[in-house]
N, C-alpha and C positions, 0 to 999 in steps of 0.2 A: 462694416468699414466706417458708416457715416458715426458712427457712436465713439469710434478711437480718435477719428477726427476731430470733432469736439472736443475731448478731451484733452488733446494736443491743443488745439484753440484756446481752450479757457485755460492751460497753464498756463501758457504767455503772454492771456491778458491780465490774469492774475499777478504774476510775476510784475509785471511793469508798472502794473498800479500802483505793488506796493511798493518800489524804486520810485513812484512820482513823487513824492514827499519828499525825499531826501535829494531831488533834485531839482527843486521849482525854485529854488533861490541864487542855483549855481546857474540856473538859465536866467536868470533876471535880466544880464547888464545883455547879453546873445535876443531876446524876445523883445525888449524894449524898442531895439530897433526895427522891428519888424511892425508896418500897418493890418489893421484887423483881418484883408483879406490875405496875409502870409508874404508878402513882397517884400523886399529888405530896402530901405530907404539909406542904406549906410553899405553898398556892396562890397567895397575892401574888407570894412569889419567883419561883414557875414563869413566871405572866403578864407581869412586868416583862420577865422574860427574852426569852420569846415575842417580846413586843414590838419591843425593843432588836435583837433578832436581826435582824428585818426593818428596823428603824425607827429612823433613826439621830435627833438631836436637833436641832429646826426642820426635819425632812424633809416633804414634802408628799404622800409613799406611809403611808395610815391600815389601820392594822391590829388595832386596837383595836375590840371588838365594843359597844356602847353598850345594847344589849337582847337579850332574849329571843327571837328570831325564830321564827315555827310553821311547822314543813315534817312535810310526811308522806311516808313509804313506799307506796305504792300498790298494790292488789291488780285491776288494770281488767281489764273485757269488754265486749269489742262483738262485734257477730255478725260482723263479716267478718274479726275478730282481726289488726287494724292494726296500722301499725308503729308508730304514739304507744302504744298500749295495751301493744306489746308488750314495747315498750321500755322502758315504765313497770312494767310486772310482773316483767322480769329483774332490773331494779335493787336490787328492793325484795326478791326472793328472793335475790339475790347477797347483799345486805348482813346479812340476815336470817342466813343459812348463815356469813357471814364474822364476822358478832359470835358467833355461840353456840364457832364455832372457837379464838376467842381465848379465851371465855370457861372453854374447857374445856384449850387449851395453853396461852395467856398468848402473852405477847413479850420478858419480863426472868423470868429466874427466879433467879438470886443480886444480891448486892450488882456492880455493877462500878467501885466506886472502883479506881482502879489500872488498869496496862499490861494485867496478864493478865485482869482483871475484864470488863474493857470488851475485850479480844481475846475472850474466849470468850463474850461475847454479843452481838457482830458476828459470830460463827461458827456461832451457834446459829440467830441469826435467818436467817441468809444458807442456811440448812441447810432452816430450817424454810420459805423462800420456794419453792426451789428441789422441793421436796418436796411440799409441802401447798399454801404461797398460790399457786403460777405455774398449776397447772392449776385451782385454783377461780376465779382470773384471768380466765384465757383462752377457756376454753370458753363464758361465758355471751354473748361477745361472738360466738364463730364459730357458738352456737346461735341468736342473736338476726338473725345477717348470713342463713343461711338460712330459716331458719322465718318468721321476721318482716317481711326483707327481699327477698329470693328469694320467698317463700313467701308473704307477704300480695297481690304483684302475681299470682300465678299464681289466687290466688282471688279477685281482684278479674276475672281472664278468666273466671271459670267451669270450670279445669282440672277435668276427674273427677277427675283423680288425680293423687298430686305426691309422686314416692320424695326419700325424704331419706336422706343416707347421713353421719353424724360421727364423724369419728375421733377417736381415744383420745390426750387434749391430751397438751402436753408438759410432763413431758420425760419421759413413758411410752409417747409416740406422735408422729409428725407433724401431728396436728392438724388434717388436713386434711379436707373435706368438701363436698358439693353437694344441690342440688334441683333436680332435671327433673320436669316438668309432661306428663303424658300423658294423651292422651284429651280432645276441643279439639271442641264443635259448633260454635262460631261461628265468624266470621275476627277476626284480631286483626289493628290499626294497626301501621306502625312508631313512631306515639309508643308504643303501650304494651307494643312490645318494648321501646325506647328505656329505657323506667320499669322493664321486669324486669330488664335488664342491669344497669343503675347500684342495683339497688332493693336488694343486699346495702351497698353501702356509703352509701345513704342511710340507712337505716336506721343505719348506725355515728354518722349525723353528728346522729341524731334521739335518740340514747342520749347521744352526749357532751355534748347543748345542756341535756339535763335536767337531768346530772349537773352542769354548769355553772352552772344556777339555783338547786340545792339547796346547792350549796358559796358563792353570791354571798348567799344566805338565812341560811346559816349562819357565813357566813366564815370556813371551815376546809373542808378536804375531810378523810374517814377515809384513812388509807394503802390500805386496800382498793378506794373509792372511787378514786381515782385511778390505780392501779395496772389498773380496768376499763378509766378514759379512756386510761391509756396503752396500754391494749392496741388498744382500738377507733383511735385514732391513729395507731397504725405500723401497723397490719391496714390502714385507708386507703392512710396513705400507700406502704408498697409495693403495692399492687395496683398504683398508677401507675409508680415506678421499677421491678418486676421485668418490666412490660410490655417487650416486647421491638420496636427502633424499627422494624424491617422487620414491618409488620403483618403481613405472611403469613408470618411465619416465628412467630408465636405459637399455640400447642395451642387446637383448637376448644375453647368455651366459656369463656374469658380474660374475666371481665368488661368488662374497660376495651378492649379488642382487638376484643369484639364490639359492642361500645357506637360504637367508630369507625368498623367497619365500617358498621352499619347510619346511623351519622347522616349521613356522607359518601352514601354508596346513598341515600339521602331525597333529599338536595339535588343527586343527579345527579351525582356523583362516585363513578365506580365502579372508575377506574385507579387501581391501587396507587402508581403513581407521579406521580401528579397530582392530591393530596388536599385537599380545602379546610382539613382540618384533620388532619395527621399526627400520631403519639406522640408523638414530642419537644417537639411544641408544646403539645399536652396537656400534659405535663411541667413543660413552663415556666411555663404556668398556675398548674401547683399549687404550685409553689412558694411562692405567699402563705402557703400553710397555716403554713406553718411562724414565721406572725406572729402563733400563737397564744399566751398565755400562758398559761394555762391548762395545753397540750404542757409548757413550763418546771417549772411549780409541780409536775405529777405528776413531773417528772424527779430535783427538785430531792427529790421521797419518799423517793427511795430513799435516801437521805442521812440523811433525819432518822428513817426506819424502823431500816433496816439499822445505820447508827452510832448514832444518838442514842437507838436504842429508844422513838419516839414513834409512838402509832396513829395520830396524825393532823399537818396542817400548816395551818397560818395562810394564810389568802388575800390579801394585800397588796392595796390600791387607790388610787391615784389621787384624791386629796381636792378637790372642788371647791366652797368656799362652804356647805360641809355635808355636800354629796353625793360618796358616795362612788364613784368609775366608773371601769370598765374596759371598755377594747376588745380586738376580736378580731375576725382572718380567715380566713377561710378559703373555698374553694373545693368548689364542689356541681354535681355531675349534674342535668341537667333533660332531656326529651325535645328540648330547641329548642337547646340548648349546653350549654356550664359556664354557671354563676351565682357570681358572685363576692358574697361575703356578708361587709358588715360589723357585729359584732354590738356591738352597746353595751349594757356591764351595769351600772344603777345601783338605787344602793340609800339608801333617803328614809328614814330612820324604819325600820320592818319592812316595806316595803314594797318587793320588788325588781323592777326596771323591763328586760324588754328591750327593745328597738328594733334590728330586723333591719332595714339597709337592701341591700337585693338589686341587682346590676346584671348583667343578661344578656350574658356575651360576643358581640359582634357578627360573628362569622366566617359564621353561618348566618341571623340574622335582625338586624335594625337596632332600635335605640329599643326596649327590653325590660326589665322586672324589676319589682322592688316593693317593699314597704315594710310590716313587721310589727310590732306589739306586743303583747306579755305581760305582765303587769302579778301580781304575786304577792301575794296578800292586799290586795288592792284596797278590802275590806271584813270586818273581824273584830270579835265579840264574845267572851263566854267561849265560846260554843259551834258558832258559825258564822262559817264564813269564806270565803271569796268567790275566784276567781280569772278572770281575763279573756281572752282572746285575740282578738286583731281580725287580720286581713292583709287586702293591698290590691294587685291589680299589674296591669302592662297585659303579655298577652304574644297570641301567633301563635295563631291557631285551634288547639283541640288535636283529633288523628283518636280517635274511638273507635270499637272493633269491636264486630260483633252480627253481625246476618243480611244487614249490608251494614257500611263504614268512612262511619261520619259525621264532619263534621267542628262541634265546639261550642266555644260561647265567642269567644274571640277581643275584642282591646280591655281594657276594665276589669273584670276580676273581684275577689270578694272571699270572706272566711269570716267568721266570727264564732263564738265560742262562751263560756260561762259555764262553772265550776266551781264545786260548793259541797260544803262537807267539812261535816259536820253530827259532832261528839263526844259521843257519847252520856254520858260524863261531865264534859268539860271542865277535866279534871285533864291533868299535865304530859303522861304517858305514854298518854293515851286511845285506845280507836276510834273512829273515822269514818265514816259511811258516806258515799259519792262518788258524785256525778251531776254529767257534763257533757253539755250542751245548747248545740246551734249550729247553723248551715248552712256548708256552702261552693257555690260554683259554679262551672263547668266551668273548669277548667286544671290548673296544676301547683303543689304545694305539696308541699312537704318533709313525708313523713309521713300525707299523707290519699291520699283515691284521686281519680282523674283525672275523673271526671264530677261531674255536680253528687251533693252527698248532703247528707241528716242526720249529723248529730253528734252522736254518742251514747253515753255510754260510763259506766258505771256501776261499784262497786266497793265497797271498802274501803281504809280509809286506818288508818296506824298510825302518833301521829305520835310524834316524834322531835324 
């Protein structure tokens, strides 16, 4: 996997490099304005520019920010240290660690009017990516895919014990790493092996939804921000292409390899040559993902990082009647199949809307899925603010283990939960303290655990 990785890496630093030439002249009058540490001394110019860049004249793609939107950095705990919790705490340490980094080496450090100006700080940034930003990148995603993802399923079984092993990111290591769960009293389902096997790269698609609601809130993502999403997005997507098509010819403990195994073995498929659902067809599945925009826009960073010397990008949308909205797809692990998820992001006022509508692959069960929303500042004052979560679905009885496999649910389930950010000062840059409260009931949800439970998750918030 780390080896496709790269390869993906160095086309599109390839790619842009040789686009820098043919663009250092058209940035001249755009960089001019800008002092050595990246600040625009000319802010109308800068934002016109912004604009114009994405936004040609009567275009129906809005990129224009119209308010102030309130998003936080979160610091969450719950006791079974979940993969929303967890996911929401890397982010906010990732970003935390990535502003004090620039704040202490920058991203421009001379003038680059001129050929050589603007070459030598596409050389420096490209220097300093490759050096400093790719393993503070990379790592919080392959910590978050074990610990959070590997690692919150194994203690939702009750593992005694769970070795974790990370390697030393790149490009000073291969990167790579695992969690084994040792020491097991109870018996465990094949749903909730099902949920350990897929549960590292669920957990990538529960880091990249967030990082997607805080860039839809703010309509920019930081180049660091997205350079996470792109990591957690090709760490996805090749787990599926380096899978290899002759199942048995792939190294025990393959995520996606053991995830077919075992879901085939449930539904009575146990010939390797007679699969209800082989790799390649898995494969074909995922190929929606790649009708993310989202994937794009982080692609499209390294462009306006690496050449343009800009921390961040503008998130384009889709203007309708006011509202501003984008879609996205992509493809999810569930104990019962893939789930194919269309995510709709819109944004009212300050107010940013998702609406997940889910549809279960029918290769292993018929008539399946569901339908989610998030609603982001649903209610705000100067010092309190409100967030929502609802989900809804109908799916397959899910098995859980204990001192026998039972099987719950089954038909209509749902969750619910509140968020309230309470700002102790209510100024721009305040703290928060964070409590969410909700239930879910027995199935499967991106993120939570498979039984029914509380909802509970408590913190701090820094907002932003």
């Amino acid at each position: 996997m780390i080896i496709n990785y790269f390869k993906v890496i160095m086309k599109i630093s390839v790619f842009f490099l040789f686009l820098s030439p043919f663009s250092i002249y058209a940035q001249t009058d755009e960089t001019s304005s800008l002092t050595p540490n990246g600040k625009s001394n000319d802010l109308k110019r800068i934002q016109i520019s912004e604009i114009d860049s994405v936004n040609s004249e009567g275009s129906n793609i809005s990129n224009e920010s119209h308010f102030s939107p309130r998003t936080y950095l979160n610091l969450l705990f719950d006791p079974k240290l979940t993969m929303r919790s967890g996911a929401e705490t890397v982010i906010s340490i990732h970003n935390g660690v990535s502003w004090a980094k620039d704040k202490l080496i920058g991203i421009r450090w001379f003038s680059e009017d001129g050929f050589w100006g603007k070459t030598g700080g596409i050389m420096g940034r490209l220097t300093k990516w490759i050096l400093i930003d790719l393993p503070l990148d990379y790592f919080p995603v392959h910590f978050t895919h074990e610990y959070f993802g590997h690692g919150s399923r194994y203690r939702e079984m009750d593992f005694d014990i769970v070795d974790y092993n990370f390697g030393i990111p790149p490009p000073y290591g291969g990167g790579s790493g695992s969690a084994n769960g040792r020491k097991i009293s109870r018996m465990q389902s094949d749903h909730e092996m099902l949920a350990l096997y897929s549960g590292g790269l669920e957990v990538q698609s529960v880091m990249n939804q967030r990082l997607k609601l805080r860039s839809i809130v703010s309509r920019k993502i930081q180049y660091w921000e997205a350079f996470l999403y792109f990591n957690a997005f090709v760490g996805t997507y090749s787990y599926f292409h380096d899978t290899h098509n002759d199942l048995e010819a792939n190294k025990s403990g393959w995520d996606v390899a053991e995830y077919l195994r075992r879901i085939n073995h449930h539904a009575g498929f146990s010939d390797s040559d007679n699969l209800q659902m082989d790799v390649k067809g898995l494969k074909s599945r995922n190929m929606i993902s790649l009708a993310d925009p989202f994937f794009w826009y982080t692609v499209r960073c390294f462009k306006t990082y690496l050449v343009d010397g800009s921390d961040y990008h503008n998130i384009p949308m889709i203007q309708i009647r006011g509202i501003d909205y984008l879609p996205s797809l992509r493809l999810g692990l569930t104990p019962f199949g893939p789930e194919y998820h269309l995510e709709n992001f819109l944004l009212i006022n300050n107010k940013a809307f998702l609406i997940n509508l889910r549809i279960g692959d029918q290769a292993f069960h018929k008539s399946w899925g569901g339908l989610g929303l998030s609603i982001q500042n649903i209610y705000e004052n100067k010092r309190l603010s409100l967030d929502m979560n609802l989900d809804i679905w109908k799916q397959p009885e899910i098995e859980i283990g204990g001192d026998s496999i039972t099987s719950k649910g089954g038909g209509v389930g749902t969750a619910f939960s509140f968020r309230g950010h309470y700002d102790f000062t209510g100024s721009k840059d305040s703290i928060a303290a964070v409590v969410e409260l909700g239930y879910k009931s027995p199935g499967f949800l991106e993120g939570y655990v498979l039984d029914s439970s509380l909802v509970f998750m408590f913190g701090m918030g820094f907002r932003n």
